[in-house]
LUMMARKOL-516982 format. One record per residue: residue number from 1; y, z, x of N, C-alpha, C in turn. Coordinates in Angstrom, 2 decimals. Layout:
<recs>
{pos: NUM n_north: Y n_up: Z n_east: X ca_north: Y ca_up: Z ca_east: X c_north: Y c_up: Z c_east: X}
...
</recs>
This chain:
<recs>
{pos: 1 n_north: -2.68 n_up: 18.02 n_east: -2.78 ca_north: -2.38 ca_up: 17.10 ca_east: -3.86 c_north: -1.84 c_up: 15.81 c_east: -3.29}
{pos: 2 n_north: -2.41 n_up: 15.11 n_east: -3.83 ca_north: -1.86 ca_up: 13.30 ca_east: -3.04 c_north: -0.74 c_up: 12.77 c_east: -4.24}
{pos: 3 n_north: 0.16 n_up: 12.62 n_east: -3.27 ca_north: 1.34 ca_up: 11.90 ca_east: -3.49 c_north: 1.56 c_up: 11.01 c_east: -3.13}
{pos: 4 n_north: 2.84 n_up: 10.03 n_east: -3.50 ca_north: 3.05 ca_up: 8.81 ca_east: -3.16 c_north: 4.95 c_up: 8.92 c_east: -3.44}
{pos: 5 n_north: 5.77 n_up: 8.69 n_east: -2.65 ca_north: 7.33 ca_up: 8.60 ca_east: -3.09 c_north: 7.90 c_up: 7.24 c_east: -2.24}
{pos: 6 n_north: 8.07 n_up: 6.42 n_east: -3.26 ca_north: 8.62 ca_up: 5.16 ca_east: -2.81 c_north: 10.40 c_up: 5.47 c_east: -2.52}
{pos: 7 n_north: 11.26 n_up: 5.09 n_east: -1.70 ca_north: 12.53 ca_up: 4.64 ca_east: -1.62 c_north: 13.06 c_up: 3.76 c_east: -1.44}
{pos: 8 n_north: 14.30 n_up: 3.40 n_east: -1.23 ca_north: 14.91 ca_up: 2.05 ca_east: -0.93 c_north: 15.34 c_up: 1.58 c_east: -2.06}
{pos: 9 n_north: 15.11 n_up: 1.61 n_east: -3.08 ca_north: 15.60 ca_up: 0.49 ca_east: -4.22 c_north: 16.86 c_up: 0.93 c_east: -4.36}
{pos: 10 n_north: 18.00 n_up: 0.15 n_east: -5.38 ca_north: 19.35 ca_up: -0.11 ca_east: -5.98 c_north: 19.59 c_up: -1.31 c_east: -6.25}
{pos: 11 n_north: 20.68 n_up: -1.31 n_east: -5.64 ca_north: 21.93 ca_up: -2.36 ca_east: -6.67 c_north: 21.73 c_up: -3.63 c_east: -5.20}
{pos: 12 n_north: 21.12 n_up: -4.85 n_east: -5.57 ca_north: 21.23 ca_up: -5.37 ca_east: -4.41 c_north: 22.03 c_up: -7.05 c_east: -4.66}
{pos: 13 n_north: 22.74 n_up: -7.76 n_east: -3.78 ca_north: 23.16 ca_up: -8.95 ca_east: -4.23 c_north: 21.97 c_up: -9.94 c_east: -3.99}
{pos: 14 n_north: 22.19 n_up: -11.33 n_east: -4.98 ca_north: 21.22 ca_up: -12.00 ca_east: -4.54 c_north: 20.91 c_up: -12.58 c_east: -2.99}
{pos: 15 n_north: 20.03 n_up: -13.11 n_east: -2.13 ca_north: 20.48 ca_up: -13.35 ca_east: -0.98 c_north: 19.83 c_up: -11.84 c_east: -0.08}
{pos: 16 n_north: 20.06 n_up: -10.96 n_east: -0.61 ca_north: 19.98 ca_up: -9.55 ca_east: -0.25 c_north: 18.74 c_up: -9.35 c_east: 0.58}
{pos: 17 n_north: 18.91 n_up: -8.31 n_east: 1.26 ca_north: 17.33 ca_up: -8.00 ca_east: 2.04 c_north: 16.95 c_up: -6.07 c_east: 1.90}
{pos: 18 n_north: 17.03 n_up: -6.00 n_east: 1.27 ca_north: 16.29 ca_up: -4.02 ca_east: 1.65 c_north: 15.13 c_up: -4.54 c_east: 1.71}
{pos: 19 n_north: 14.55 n_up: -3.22 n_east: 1.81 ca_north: 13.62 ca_up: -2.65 ca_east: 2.65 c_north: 13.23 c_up: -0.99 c_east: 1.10}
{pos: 20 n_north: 11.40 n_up: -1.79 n_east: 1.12 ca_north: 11.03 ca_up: -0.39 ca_east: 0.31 c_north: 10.40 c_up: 0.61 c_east: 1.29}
{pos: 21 n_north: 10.33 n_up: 1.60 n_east: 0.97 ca_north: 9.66 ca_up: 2.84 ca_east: 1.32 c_north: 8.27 c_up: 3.69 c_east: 0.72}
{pos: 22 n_north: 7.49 n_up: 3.84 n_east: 1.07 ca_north: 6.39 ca_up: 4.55 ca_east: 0.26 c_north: 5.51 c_up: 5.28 c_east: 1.41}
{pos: 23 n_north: 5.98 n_up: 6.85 n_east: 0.73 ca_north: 5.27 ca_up: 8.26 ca_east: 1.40 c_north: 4.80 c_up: 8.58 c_east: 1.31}
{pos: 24 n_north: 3.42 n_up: 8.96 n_east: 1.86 ca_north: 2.16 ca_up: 9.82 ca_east: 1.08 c_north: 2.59 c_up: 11.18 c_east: 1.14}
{pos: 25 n_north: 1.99 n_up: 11.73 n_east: 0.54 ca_north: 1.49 ca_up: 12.96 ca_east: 0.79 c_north: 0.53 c_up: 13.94 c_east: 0.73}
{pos: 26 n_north: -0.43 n_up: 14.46 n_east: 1.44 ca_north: -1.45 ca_up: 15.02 ca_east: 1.29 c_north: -2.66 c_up: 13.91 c_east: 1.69}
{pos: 27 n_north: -2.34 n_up: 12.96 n_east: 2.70 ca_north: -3.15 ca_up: 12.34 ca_east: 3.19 c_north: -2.56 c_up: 10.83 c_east: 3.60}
{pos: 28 n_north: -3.13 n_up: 10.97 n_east: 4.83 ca_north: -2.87 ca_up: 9.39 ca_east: 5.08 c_north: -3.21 c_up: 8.02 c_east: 4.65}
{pos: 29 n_north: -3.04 n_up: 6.89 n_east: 5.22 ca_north: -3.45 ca_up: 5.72 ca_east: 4.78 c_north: -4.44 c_up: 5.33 c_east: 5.60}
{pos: 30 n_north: -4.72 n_up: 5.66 n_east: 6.33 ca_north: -6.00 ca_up: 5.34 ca_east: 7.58 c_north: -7.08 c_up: 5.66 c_east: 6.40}
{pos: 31 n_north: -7.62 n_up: 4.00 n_east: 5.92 ca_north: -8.74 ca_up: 3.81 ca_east: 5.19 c_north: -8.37 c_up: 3.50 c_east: 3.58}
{pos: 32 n_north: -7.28 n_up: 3.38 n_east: 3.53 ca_north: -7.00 ca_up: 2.79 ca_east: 2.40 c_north: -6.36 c_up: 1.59 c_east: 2.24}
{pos: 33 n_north: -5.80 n_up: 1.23 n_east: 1.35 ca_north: -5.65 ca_up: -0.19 ca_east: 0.31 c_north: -4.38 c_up: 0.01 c_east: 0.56}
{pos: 34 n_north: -3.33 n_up: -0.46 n_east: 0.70 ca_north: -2.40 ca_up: -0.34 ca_east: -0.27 c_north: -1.76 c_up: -1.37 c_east: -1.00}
{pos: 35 n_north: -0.93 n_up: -1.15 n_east: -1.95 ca_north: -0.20 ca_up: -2.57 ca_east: -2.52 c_north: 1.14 c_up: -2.18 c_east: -3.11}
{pos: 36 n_north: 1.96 n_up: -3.35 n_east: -3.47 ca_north: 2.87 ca_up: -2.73 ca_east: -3.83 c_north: 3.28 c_up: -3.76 c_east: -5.67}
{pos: 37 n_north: 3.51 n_up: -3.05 n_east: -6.20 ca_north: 3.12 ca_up: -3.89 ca_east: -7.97 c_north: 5.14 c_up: -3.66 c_east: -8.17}
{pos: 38 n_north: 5.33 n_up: -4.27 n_east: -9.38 ca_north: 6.57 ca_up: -4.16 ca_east: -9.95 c_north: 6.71 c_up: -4.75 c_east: -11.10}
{pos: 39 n_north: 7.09 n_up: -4.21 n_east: -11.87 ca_north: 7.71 ca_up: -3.88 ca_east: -13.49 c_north: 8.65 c_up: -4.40 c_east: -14.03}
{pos: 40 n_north: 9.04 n_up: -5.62 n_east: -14.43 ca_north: 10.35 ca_up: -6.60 ca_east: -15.09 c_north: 10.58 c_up: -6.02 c_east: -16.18}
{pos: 41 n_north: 11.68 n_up: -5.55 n_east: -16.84 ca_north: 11.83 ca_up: -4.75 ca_east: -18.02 c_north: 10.86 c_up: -6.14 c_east: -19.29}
{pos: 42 n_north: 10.34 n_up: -5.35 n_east: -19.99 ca_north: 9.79 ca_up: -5.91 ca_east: -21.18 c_north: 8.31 c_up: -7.20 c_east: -20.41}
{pos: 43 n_north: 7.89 n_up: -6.60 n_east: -19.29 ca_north: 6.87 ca_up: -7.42 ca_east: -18.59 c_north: 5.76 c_up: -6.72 c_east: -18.14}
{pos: 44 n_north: 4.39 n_up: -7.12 n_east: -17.67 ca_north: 3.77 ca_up: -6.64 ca_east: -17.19 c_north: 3.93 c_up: -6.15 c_east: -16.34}
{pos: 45 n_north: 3.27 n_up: -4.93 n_east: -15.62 ca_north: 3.23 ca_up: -4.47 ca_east: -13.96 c_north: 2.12 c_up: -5.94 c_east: -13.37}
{pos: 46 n_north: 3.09 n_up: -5.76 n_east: -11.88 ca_north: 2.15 ca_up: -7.53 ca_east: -11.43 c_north: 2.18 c_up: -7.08 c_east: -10.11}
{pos: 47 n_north: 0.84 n_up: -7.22 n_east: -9.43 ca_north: 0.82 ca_up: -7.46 ca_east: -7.97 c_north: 1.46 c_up: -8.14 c_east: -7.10}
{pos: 48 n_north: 2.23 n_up: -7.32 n_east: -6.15 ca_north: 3.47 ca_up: -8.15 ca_east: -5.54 c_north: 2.92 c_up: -8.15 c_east: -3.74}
{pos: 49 n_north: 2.48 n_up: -7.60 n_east: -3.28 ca_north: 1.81 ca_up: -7.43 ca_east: -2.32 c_north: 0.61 c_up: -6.50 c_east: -1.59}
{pos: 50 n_north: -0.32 n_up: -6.97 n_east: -1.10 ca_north: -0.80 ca_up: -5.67 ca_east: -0.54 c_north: -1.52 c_up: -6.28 c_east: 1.04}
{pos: 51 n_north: -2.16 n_up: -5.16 n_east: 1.36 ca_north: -2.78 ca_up: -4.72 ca_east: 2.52 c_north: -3.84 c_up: -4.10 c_east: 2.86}
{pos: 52 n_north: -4.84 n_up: -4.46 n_east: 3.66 ca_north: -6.33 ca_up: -4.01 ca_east: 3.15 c_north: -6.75 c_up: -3.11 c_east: 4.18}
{pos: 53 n_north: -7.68 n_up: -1.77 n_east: 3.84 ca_north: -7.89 ca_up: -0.76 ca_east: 4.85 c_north: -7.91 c_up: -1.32 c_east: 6.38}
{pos: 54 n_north: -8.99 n_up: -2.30 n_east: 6.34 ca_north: -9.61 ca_up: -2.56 ca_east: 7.66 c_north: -8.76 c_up: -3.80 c_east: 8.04}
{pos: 55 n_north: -8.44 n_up: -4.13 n_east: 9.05 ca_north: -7.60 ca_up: -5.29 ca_east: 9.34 c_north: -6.87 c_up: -5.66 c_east: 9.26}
{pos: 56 n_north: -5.42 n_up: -4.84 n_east: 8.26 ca_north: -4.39 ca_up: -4.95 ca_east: 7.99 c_north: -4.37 c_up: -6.32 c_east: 7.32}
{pos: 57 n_north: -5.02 n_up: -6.53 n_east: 6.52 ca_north: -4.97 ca_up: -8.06 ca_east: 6.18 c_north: -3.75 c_up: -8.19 c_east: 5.15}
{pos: 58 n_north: -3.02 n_up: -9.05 n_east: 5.09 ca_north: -2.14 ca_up: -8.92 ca_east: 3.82 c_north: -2.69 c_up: -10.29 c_east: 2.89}
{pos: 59 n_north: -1.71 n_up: -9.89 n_east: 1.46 ca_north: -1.54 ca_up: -10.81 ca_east: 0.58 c_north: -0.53 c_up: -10.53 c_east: -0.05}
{pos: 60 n_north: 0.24 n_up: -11.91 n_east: -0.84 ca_north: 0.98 ca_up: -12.00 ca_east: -1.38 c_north: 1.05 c_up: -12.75 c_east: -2.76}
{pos: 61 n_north: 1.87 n_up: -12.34 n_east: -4.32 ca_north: 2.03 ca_up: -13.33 ca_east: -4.97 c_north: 2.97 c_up: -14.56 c_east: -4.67}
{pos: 62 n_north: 2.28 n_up: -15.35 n_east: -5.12 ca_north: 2.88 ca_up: -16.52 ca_east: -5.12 c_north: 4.54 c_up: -16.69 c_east: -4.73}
{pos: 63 n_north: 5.08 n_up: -15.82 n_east: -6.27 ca_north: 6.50 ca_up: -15.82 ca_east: -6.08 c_north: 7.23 c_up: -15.54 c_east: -5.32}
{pos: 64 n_north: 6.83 n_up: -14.44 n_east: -4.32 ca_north: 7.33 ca_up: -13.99 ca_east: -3.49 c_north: 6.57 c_up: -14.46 c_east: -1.67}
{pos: 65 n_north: 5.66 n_up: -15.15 n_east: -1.95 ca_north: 5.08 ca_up: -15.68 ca_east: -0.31 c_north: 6.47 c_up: -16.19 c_east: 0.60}
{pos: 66 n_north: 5.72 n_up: -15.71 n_east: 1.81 ca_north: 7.44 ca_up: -16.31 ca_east: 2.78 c_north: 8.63 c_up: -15.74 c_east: 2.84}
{pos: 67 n_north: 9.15 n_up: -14.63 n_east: 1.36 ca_north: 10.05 ca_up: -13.54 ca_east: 1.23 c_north: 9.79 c_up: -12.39 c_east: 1.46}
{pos: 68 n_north: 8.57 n_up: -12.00 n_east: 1.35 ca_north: 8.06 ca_up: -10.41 ca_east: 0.99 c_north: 7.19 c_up: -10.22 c_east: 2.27}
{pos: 69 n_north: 7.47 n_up: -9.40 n_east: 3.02 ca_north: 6.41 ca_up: -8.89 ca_east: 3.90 c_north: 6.11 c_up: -6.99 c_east: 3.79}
{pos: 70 n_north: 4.70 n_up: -6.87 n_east: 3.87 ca_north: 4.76 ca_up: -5.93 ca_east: 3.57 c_north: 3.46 c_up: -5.06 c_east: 5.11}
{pos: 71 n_north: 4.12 n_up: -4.34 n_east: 5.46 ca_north: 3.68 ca_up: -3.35 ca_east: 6.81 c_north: 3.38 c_up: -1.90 c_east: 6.16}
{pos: 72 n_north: 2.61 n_up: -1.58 n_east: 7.46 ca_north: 2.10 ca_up: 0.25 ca_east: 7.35 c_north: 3.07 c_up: 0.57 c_east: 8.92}
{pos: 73 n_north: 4.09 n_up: 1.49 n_east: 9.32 ca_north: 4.02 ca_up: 1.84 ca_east: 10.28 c_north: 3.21 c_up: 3.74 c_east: 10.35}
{pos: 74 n_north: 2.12 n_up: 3.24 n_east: 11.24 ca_north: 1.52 ca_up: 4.44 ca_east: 11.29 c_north: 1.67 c_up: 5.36 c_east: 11.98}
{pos: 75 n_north: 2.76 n_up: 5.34 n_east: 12.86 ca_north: 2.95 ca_up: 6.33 ca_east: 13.45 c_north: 4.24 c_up: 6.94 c_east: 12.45}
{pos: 76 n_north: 4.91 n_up: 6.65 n_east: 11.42 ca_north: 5.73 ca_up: 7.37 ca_east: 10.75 c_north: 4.69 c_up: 7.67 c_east: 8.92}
{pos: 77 n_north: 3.54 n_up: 6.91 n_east: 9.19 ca_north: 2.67 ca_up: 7.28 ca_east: 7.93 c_north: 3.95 c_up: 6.79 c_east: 6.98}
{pos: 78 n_north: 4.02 n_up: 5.53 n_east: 6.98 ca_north: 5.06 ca_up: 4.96 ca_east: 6.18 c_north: 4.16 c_up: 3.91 c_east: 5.87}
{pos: 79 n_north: 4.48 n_up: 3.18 n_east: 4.37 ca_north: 4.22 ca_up: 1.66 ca_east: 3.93 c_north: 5.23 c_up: 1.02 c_east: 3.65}
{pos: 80 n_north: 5.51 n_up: 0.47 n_east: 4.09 ca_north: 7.32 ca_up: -0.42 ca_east: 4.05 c_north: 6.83 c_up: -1.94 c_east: 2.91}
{pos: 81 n_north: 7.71 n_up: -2.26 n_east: 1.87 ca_north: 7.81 ca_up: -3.80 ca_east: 1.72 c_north: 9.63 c_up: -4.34 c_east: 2.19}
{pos: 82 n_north: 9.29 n_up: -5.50 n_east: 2.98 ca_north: 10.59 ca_up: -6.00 ca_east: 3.44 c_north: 10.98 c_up: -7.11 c_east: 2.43}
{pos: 83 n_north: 11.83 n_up: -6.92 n_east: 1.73 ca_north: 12.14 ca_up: -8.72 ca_east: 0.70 c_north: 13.65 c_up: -9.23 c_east: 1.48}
{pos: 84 n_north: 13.19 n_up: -10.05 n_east: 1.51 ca_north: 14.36 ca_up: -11.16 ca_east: 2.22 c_north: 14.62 c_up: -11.99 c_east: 0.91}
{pos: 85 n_north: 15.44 n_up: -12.60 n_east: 0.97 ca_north: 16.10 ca_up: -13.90 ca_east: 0.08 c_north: 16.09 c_up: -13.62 c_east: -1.28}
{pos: 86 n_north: 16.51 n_up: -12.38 n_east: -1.27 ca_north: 16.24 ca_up: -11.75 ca_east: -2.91 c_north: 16.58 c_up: -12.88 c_east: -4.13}
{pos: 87 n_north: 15.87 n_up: -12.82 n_east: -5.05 ca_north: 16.52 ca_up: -13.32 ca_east: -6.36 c_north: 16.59 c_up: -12.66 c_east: -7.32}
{pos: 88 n_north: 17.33 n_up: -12.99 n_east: -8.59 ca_north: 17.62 ca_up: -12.33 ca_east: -9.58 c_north: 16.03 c_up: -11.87 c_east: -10.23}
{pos: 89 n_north: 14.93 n_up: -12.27 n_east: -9.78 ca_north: 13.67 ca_up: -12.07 ca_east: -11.09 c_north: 13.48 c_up: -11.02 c_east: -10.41}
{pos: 90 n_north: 13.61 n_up: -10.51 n_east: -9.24 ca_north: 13.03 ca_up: -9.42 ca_east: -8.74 c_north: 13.76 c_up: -7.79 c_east: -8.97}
{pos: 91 n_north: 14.66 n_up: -8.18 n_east: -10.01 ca_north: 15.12 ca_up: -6.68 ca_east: -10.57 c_north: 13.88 c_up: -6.47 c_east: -11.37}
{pos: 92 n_north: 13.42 n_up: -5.50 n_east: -10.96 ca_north: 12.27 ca_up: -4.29 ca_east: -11.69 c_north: 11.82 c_up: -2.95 c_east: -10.94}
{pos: 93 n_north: 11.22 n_up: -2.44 n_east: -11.51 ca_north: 10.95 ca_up: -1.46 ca_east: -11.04 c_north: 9.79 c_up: -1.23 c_east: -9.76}
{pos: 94 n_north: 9.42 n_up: -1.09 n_east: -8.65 ca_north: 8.70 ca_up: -0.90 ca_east: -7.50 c_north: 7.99 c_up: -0.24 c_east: -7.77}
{pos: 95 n_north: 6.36 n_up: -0.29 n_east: -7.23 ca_north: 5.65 ca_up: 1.28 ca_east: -7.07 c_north: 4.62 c_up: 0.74 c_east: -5.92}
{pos: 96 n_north: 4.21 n_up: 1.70 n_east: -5.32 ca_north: 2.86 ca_up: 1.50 ca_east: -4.19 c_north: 2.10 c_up: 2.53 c_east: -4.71}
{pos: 97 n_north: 0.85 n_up: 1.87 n_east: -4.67 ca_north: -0.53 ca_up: 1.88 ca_east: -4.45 c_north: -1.31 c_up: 2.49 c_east: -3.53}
{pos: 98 n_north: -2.20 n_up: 3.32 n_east: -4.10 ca_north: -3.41 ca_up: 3.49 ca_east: -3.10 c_north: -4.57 c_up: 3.37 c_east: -3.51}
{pos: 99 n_north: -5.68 n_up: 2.26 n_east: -2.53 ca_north: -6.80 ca_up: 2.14 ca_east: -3.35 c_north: -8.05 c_up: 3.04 c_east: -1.78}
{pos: 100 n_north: -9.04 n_up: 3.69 n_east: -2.26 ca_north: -9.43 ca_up: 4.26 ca_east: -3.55 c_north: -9.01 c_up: 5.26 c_east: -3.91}
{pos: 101 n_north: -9.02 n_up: 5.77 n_east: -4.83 ca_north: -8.14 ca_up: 6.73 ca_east: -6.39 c_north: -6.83 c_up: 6.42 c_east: -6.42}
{pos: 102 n_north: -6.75 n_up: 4.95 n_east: -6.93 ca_north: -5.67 ca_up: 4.79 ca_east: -7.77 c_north: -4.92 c_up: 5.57 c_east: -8.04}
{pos: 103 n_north: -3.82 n_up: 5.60 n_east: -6.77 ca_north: -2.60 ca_up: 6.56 ca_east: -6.66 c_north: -1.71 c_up: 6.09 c_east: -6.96}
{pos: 104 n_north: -0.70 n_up: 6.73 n_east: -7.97 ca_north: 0.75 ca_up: 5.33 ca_east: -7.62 c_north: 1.85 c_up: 6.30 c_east: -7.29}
{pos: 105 n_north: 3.04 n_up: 6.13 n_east: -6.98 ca_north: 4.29 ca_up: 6.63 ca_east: -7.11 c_north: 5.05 c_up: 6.47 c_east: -8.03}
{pos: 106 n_north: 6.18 n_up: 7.34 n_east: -8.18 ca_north: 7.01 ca_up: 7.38 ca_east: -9.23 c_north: 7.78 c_up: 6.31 c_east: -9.59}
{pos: 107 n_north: 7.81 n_up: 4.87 n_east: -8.81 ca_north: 8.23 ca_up: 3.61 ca_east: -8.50 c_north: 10.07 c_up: 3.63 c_east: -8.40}
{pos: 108 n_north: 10.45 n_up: 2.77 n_east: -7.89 ca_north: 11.95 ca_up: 2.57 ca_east: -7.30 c_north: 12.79 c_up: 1.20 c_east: -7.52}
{pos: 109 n_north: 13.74 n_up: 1.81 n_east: -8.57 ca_north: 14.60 ca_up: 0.46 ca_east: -9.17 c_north: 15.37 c_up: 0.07 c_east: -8.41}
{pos: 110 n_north: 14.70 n_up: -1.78 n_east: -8.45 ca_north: 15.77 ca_up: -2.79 ca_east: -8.17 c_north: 16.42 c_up: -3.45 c_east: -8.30}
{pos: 111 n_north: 17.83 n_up: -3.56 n_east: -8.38 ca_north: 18.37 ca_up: -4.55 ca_east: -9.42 c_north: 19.21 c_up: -5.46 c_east: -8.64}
{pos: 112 n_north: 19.06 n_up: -6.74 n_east: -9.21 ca_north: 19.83 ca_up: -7.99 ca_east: -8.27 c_north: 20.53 c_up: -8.24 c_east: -9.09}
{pos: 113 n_north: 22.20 n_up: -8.08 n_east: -8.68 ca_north: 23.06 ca_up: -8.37 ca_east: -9.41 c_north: 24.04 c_up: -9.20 c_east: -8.51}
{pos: 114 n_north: 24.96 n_up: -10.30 n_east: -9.35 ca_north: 26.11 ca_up: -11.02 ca_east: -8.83 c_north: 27.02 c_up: -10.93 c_east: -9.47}
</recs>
């Protein structure tokens, strides 16, 4: 059964830097997509970053270009997103992606508070 368990999220100040987490399970990422989307209470889910099977290519939204980097380390079969320079819009909820069969995880709240 393929899984996905994101970690890392909480209570972060603005300025802030964590670090997300996202685990498969029941299969690796060697040949997949991944991305990572997030959830503003009372907002759409919105593409926040991803990463493409072949080439590790990334992309980013807008809002977050230059803050958000987002890696596979494959020898821990990990998908990490790094946010630096947090701001307050980025309290929502986290989830990663797997493309193909649209996998998601249970996603991981973030909240930027001062």
């Amino acid at each position: 059964q393929v899984q996905l368990v994101e970690s890392g999220g909480g209570l972060v100040q603005p300025g802030g830097s964590p670090r997300l987490s996202c685990a498969p399970s029941g299969f690796t990422f060697s040949g997949y997509a991944m991305r990572w989307y997030r959830q503003a209470p009372g907002k759409a889910r919105e593409l926040v970053a991803a990463i493409s099977a072949i080439g590790g290519r990334t992309n980013y939204a807008d809002s977050v270009k230059g803050r958000f980097t987002i890696s596979i380390d494959d020898a821990k079969n990990t998908l990490y997103l790094q946010m630096d320079s947090l701001k307050s819009d980025a309290t929502a909820v986290y989830y990663c992606n797997a493309q193909p069969g649209n996998y998601w995880g249970q996603g991981t709240q973030v909240t930027v508070y001062s």
